[in-house]
Structures are given as C-alpha cells and as structure tokens.
C-alpha positions as CSV (number, residue, x, y, z in Angstrom):
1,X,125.9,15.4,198.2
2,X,126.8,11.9,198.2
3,X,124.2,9.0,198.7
4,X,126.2,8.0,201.8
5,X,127.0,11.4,203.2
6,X,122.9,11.9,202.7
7,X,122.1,8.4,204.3
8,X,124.6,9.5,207.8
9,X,122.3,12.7,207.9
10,X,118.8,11.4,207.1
11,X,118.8,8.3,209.6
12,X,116.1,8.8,212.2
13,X,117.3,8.2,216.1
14,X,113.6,6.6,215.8
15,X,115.0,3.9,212.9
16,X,118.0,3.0,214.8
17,X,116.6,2.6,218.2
18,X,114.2,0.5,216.8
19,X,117.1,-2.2,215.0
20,X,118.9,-1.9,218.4
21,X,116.1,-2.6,220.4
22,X,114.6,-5.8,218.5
23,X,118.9,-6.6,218.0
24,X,118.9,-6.6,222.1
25,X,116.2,-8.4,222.4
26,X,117.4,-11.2,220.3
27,X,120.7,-11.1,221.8
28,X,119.3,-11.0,225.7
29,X,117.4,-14.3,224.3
30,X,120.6,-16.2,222.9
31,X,122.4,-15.8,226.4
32,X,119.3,-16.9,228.2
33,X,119.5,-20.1,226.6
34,X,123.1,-20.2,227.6
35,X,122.1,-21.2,230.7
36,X,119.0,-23.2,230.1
37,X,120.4,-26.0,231.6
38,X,122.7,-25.5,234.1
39,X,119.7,-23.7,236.7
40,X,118.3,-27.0,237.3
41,X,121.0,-29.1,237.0
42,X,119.7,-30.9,240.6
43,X,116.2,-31.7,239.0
44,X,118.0,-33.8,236.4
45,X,120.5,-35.1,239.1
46,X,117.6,-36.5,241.4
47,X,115.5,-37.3,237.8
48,X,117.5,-38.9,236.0
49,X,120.4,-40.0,238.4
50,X,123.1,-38.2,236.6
51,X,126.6,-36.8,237.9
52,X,128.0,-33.0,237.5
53,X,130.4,-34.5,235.6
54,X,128.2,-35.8,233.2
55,X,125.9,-32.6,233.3
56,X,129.2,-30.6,232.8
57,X,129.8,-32.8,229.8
58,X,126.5,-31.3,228.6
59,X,128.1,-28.3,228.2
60,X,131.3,-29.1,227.1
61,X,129.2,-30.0,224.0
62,X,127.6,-27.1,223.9
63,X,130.5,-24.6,223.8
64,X,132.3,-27.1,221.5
65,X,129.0,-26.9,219.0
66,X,128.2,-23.3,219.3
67,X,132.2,-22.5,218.9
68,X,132.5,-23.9,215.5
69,X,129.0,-23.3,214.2
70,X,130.0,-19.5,215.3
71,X,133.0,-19.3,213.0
72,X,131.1,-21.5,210.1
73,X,127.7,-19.0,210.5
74,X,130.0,-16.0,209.9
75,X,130.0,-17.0,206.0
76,X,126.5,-18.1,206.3
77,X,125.4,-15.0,207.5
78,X,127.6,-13.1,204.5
79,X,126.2,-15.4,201.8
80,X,122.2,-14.9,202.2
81,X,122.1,-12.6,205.0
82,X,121.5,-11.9,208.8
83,X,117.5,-12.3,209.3
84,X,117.3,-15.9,208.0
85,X,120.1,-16.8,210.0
86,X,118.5,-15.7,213.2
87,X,115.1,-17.4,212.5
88,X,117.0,-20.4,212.1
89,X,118.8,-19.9,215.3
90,X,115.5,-19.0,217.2
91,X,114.0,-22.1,216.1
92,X,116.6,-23.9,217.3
93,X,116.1,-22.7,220.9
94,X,112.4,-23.5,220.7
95,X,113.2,-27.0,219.7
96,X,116.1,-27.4,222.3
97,X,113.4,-26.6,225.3
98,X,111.0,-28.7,223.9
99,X,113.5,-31.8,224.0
100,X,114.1,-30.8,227.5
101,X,110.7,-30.6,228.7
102,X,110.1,-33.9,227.0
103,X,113.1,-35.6,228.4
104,X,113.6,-39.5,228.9
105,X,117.4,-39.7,230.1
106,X,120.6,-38.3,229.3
107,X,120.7,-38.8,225.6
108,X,117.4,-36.5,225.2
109,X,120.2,-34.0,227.4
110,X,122.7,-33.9,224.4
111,X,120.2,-33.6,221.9
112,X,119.4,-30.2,223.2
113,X,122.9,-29.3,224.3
114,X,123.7,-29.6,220.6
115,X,120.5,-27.9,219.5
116,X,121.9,-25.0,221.8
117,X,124.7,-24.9,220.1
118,X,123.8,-24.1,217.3
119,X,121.0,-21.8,218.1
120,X,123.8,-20.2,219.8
121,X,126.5,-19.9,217.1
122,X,125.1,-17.6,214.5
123,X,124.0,-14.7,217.1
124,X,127.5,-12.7,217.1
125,X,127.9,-12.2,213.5
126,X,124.8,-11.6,212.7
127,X,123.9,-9.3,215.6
128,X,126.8,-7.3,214.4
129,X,126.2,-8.0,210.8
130,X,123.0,-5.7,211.5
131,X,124.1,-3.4,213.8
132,X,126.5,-2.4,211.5
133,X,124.6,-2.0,208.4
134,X,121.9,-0.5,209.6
135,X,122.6,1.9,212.9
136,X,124.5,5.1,212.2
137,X,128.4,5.7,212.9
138,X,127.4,8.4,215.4
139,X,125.3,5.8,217.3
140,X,127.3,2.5,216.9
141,X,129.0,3.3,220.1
142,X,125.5,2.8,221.7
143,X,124.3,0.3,220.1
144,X,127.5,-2.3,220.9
145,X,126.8,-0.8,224.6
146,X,123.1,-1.3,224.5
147,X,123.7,-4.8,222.5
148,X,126.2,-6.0,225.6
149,X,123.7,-5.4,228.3
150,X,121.1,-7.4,226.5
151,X,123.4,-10.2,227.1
152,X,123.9,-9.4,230.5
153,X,120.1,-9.5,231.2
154,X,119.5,-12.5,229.9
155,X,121.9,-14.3,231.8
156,X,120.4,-12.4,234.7
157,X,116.9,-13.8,233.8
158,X,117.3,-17.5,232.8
159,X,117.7,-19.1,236.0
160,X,115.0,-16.3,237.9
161,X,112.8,-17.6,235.3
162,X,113.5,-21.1,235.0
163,X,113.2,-22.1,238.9
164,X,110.7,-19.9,239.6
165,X,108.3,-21.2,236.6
166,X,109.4,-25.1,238.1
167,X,108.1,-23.7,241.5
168,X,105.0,-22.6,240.2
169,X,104.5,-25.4,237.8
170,X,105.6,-28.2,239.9
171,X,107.5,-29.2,237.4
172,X,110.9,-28.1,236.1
173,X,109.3,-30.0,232.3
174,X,107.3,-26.9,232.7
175,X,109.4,-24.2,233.0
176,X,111.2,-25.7,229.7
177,X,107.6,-24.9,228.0
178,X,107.9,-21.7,229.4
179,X,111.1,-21.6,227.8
180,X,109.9,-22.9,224.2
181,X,107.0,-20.3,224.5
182,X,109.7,-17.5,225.3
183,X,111.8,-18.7,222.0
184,X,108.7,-18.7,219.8
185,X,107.5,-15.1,221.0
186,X,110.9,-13.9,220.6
187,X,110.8,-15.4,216.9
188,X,107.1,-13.9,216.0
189,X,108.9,-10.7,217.4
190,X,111.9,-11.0,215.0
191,X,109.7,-12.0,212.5
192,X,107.1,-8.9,212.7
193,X,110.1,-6.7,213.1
194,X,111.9,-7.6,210.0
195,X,112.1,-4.4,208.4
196,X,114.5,-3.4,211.2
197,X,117.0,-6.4,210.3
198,X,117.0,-6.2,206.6
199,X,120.2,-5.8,205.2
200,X,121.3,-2.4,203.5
201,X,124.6,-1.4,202.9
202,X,126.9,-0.2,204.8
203,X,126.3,3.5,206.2
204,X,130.2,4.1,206.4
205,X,133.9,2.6,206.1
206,X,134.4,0.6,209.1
207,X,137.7,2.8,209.5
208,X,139.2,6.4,208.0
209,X,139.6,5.5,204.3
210,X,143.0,7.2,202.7
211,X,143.7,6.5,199.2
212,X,147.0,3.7,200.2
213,X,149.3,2.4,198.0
214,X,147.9,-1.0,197.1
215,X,151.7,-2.8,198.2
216,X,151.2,-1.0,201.7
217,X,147.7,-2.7,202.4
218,X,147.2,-5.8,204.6
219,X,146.7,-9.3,202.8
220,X,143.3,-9.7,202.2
221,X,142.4,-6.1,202.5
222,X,141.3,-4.6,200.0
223,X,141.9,-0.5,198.4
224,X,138.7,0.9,200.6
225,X,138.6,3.0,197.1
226,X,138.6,0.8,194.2
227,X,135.7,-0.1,192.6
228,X,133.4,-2.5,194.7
229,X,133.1,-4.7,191.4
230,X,136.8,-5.1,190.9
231,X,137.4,-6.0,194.8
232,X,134.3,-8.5,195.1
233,X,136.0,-10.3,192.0
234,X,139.9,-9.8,193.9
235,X,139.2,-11.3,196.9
236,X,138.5,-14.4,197.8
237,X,136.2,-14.9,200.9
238,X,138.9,-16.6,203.2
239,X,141.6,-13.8,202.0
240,X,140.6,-12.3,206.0
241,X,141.8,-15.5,207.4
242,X,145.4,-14.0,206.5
243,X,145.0,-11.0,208.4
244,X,147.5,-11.0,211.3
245,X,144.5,-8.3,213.2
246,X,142.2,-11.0,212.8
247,X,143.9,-13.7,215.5
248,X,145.1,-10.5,217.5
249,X,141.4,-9.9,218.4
250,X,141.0,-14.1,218.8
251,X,143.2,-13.8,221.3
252,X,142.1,-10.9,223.0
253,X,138.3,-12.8,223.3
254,X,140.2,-16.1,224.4
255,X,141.7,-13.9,227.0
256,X,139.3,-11.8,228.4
257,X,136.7,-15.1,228.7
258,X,138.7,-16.8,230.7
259,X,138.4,-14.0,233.1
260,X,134.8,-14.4,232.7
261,X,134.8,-17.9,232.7
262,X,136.7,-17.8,236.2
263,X,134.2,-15.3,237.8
264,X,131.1,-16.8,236.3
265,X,131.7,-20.1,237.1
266,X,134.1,-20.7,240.3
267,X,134.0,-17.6,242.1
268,X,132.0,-18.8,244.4
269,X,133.3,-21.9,245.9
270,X,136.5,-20.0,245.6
271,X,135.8,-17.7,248.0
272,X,133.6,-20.2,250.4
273,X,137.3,-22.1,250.5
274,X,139.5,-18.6,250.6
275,X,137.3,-16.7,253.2
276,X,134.5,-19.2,255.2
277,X,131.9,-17.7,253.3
278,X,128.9,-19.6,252.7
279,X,128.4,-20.5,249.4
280,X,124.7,-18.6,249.5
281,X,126.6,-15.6,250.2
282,X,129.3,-16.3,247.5
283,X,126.9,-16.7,244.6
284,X,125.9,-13.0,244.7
285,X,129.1,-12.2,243.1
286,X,127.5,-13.7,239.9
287,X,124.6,-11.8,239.9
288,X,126.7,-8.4,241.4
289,X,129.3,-8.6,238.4
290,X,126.9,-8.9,235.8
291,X,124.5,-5.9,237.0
292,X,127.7,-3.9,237.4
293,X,128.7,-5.3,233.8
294,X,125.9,-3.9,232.2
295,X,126.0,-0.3,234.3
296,X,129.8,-0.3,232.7
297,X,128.0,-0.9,229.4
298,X,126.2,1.5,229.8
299,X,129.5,4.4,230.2
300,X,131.1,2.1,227.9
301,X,129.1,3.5,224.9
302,X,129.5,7.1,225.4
303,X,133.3,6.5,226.1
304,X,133.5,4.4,222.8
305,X,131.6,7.5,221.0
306,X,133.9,10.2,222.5
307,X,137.7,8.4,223.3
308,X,139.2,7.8,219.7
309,X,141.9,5.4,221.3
310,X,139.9,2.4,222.4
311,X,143.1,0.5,223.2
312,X,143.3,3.2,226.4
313,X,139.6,2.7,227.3
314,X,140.4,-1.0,227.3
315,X,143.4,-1.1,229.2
316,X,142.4,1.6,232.2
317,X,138.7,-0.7,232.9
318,X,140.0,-4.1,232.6
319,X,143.7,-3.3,234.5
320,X,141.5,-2.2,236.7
321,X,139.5,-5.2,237.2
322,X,142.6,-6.9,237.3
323,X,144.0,-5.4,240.5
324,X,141.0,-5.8,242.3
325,X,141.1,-9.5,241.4
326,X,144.8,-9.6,242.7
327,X,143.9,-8.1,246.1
328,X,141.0,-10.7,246.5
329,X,143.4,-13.7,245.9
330,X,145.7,-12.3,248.3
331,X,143.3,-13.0,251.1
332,X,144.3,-9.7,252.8
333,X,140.7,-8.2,253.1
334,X,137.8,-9.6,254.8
335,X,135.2,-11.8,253.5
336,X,132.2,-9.1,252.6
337,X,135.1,-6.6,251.4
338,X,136.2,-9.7,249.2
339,X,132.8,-10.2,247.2
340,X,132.9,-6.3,247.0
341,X,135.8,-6.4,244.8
342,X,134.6,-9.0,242.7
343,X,131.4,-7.6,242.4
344,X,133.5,-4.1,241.3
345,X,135.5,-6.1,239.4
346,X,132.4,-6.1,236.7
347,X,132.2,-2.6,236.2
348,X,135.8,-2.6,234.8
349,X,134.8,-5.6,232.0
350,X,131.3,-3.7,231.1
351,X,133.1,-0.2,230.5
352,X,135.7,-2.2,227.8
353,X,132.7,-4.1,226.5
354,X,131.6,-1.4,223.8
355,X,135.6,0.2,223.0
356,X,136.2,-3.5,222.3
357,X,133.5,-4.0,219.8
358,X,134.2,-0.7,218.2
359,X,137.8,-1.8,218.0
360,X,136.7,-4.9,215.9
361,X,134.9,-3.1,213.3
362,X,137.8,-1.5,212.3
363,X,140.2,-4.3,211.9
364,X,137.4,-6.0,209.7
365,X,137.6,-5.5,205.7
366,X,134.4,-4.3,203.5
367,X,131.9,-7.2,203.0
368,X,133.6,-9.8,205.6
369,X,131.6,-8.7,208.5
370,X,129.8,-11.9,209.3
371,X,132.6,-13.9,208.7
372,X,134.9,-11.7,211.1
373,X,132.8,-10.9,213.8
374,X,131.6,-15.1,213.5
375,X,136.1,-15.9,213.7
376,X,137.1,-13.5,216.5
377,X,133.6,-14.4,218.7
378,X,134.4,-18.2,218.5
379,X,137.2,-17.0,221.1
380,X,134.5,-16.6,223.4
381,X,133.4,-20.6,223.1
382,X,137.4,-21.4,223.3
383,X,138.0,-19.2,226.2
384,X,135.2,-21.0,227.9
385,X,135.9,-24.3,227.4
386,X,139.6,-24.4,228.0
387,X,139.5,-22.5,231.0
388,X,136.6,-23.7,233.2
389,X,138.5,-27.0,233.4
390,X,142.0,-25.2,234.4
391,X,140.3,-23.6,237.2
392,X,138.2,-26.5,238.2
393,X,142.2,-28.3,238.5
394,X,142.9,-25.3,240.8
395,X,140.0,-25.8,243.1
396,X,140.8,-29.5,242.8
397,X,144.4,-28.9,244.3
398,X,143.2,-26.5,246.8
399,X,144.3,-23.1,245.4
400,X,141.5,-21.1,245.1
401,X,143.4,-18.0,245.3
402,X,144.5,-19.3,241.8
403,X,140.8,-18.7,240.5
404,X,141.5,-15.4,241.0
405,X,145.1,-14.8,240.4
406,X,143.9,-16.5,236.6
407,X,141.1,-14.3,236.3
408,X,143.4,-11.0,236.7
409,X,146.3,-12.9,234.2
410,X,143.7,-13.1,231.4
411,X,142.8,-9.6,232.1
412,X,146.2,-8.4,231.8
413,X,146.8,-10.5,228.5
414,X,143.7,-8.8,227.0
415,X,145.2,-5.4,227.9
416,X,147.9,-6.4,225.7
417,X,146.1,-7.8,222.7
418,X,144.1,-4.6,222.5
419,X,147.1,-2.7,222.3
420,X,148.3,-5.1,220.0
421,X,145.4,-4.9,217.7
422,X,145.2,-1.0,217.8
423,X,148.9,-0.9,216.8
424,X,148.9,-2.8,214.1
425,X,145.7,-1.2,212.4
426,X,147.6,2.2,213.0
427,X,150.3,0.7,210.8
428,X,148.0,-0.8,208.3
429,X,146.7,3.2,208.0
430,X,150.3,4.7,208.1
C-alpha cells in the first residue's frame, strides 16, 4: 500500500476535528475583527466629531488593505508556510485594538484600519492552506462547512461583545482591551495548538488525476503524474495566474459578495424606505441571514461530501436566494413577510458556501494553494468595496427596491460563474 493510500486510512476523526476546530476558531476571530469598528461607530462620532463618511472611509481602507495583502499573503503563505502567517496576522489584530483603545483622533482610526487589513489578508489562504493539507478528502466537505460558520459567528459576536463590554466598562476604549485580550488568547491558542497547523503534504490530488497528454493540460498546470522534482523546476510560481479557472472563480467571489455586501450592509434602511419598517425591526435581517447562513453551512457540508456536481448545489441555493430577493424588491408582500424572505434568503448562500469551496480546490494546481485560494478570495474585498457604494447611490436616488433587485443580479451571475468554472475543469479533464 501506498504512503498516501495508508495516510487516507490511518487519519483519526480525533486529528482532523482538532485542525478544524483550532482552523474555526481562528477564522471566527479574523471576521470579528471585520467589524471591530463599525459597532461603535457613534462613540467615535460624539468623541471625536467625525462624519459616516469619514468613518466609511475607514473602511474603504480597510477592504482596499486586506484585498491586496490577501492576494500578496497567498505566496507568503506558500513560501514559509501557513502557521507563521497566522501569528503574524493575530498580532496584527491585537495591535489594531490596542491603537483603538488608545485613540487621539482620526489618524489613530487609520492606523488600525490598516493594521486590520492586514491582519485580515492572510486568513483565506492560509485557512485553506491547512485545511487542505491536513484534514482528510472524506472530511473536507465538513471542514469548509464547519470553517464558514466560524465566520458567521464571529460576525455574530463582534458587535454583542463590543457594546456590551463599552456598557459595562463605561467605556467603548475598554471594550477595545477586551478586544486586544480576545486577539492575544486566540494567538496563545494558535500557538499551543501548533501541531494541528503544521504543514504536511497533501493527503490527495485536489481533483481525479488521469494520466493527460501534456499538450491537453491547462497553462500552468502541471502532469498531476510527473515527477514532483521535474514540475517544481517547470513551473514558475505565477504560471496559475494564466489559468482562465482562476478569474472564473474571481468572478464568481466578486459576484456573490456583492449580494452579501447588499444584505449586510443596506438591507435595512432599504426596507425602513420600501415598507415603513422601523429601522430596529429592519436590522434583524442582519443577524436572521447570518444564523440561517451558518444552519445552510451546516447542510452545505454533507451535500458537498455526497453531490459530485457542485455547480448544481450552487445554482439550486443561491437561485433560490435570488427569487426571494426579487419578490422582496417588488414590494408585493407585507413588511414582517418581507424580512422573512431576507432572513430565508441566508439559508440559500450558507448551503453553496461549502460546494463553493470544494469547487475551488479542484480548479487549483499542486503546490499553488496559498497563492490560489489568497487570488480568488481577494474577490471578496473587491466585491465589497465596489458594491457598498453602488447601492449606497441607489438609496441616494431613492430606489431601494434596487438594493434588492442588485443583491438577486449578483446571485444570478454567481450561478453562472459556477457553472462556468465546473465546465471548464470538465474540459481540462476530458
């Protein structure tokens, strides 16, 4: 037997779980810096005297920041590795919160909106960089599931534990202590738990391997049979920039966050100015779509494990979200059934979350991982900062329905770019 074929059978559920669970953890911390700022956004308005515009700035910089660093930390994390890449990234958090809590004006703000940048940037590719190294084929499905959830909670947690550490403090500079003390646990954590990040080859081809005629493969792609030597010395380490599945899957994460972006960030004065709703009432859908997100994570990863066409996965869950997005903007239901829909809407992007992941591991080549997972996830930065303005100009011209209306475009699109990806790696396979 094979040292591969004996590595798929000997890998404890105890091992894996273990890499996924200290991998979620890491990840849940990353998108709870995310929103480190933007929960008490008044205490620096009445503080410091600012504007949302120049608050929004703030995080302009930030997506901007974390967007390239995300593409540049792909190579990083190929050239000496995931772990040291995330202690970096931790430490970066730690330090953003403490500028925070220490904060004379709005200068000390862009300090830390860079810092959480690019804390920010490096989490994707490596994240994925470990998941795929270390947790088994048959449990990959799971772990991209259990991985997106993380994400989701810690979005669900930053602003519970920001304002509610301010109330109890006094002080919003203390709940940015809190939030340097939650970086630097999270680090020892990391840090005690490195044998679960270390990393080891890969336990499998990222797709079905056939011997193919070298003048059939992809640019850049290399014969999945050929001696690892030769290829290392073959390929140069931008030679997956050329791969036409690469930008697919940009796309497809430009797309999809605009969707996001439009829930996340305007659905709720949307639907105060499309129904009467008050804006209290409106803000659940936040917190609705992203609980439903991660219960659609959660059947995301055993429909990953089981449906080999991801493409179909993708398209049913997110066309789905899509209609319910169109019968919102069309203003033909009432108010509560409104924020239902929305709040349904996130069971639809949580069940493609995992099927999308898996179907990025098989457009990417041996030994590019970092650099892959770092391009294609820098479409979630772009998607963000082009389209929170575009639907900010909507609200601005008094078509919130357009909110909406976007939100169920970009799904559609991202329908298409998955079948577009799966397509072409069916041909690359042929």
């Amino acid at each position: 037997m094979s040292a591969a074929a004996s590595a798929l059978i000997a890998v404890p559920w105890q091992q894996d779980a273990r890499t996924i669970g200290v991998v979620g953890v890491a990840h849940a911390t990353s998108h709870f810096f995310h929103l480190l700022l933007p929960p008490l956004f008044p205490a620096f308005i009445q503080e410091f005297g600012l504007s949302y515009s120049q608050l929004g700035l703030l995080m302009s910089v930030f997506f901007v920041v974390s967007g390239l660093g995300q593409a540049l930390a792909g190579f990083l994390v190929d050239r000496v590795g995931a772990r040291p890449v995330l202690h970096a990234a931790l430490a970066c958090f730690a330090a953003a919160a403490l500028v925070v809590a220490s904060a004379q004006g709005y200068a000390s703000l862009a300090v830390a909106a860079v810092l959480l940048g690019l804390g920010n940037a490096p989490f994707h590719p490596a994240d994925f960089t470990i998941l795929n190294k270390r947790v088994s084929p048959a449990r990959l499905g799971h772990a991209f599931s259990a991985h997106g959830i993380s994400g989701n909670l810690g979005w669900a947690a930053a602003p519970v534990f920001l304002i509610g550490l301010s109330a109890l403090g006094g002080s919003w500079r203390v709940a940015y202590v809190g939030a340097a003390l939650l970086a630097a646990a999270v680090w020892l954590l990391v840090l005690l738990q490195r044998h679960a990040l270390e990393d080891v080859p890969d336990l499998a081809p990222s797709s079905p391997a056939p011997a193919v005629p070298v003048a059939a493969q992809a640019p850049g792609v290399p014969n999945r049979l050929a001696d690892p030597a030769s290829v290392a010395a073959q390929v140069h380490p931008l030679d997956f920039l050329k791969l036409p599945v690469l930008w697919m899957c940009f796309a497809f994460f430009f797309v999809v966050t605009a969707a996001l972006a439009a829930i996340q960030t305007f659905s709720g004065p949307a639907l105060q100015a499309l129904y009467g709703l008050h804006l209290t009432v409106s803000a659940t859908v936040v917190t609705g779509f992203t609980l439903l997100g991660a219960l659609g994570m959660v059947l995301g990863g055993f429909l990953s494990a089981k449906v080999a066409r991801l493409e179909l996965t993708i398209g049913v869950a997110m066309t789905m979200s899509a209609l319910l997005m169109m019968v919102v903007a069309s203003g033909a239901v009432s108010g509560s059934v409104a924020v239902a829909l929305c709040i349904l809407a996130g069971l639809g992007s949580g069940l493609a979350g995992p099927s999308r992941d898996m179907l990025i591991r098989r457009a990417t080549p041996p030994g590019a991982t970092g650099r892959v997972y770092g391009t294609v996830y820098s479409g979630l930065d772009a998607g963000f900062a082009v389209a929170a303005p575009l639907f900010g100009w909507l609200l601005d011209r008094g078509q919130p329905a357009g909110v909406f209306l976007g939100a169920a475009v970009a799904w559609l699109l991202g329908v298409a770019a998955a079948a577009l990806v799966s397509r072409r790696l069916a041909r690359q396979r042929a």
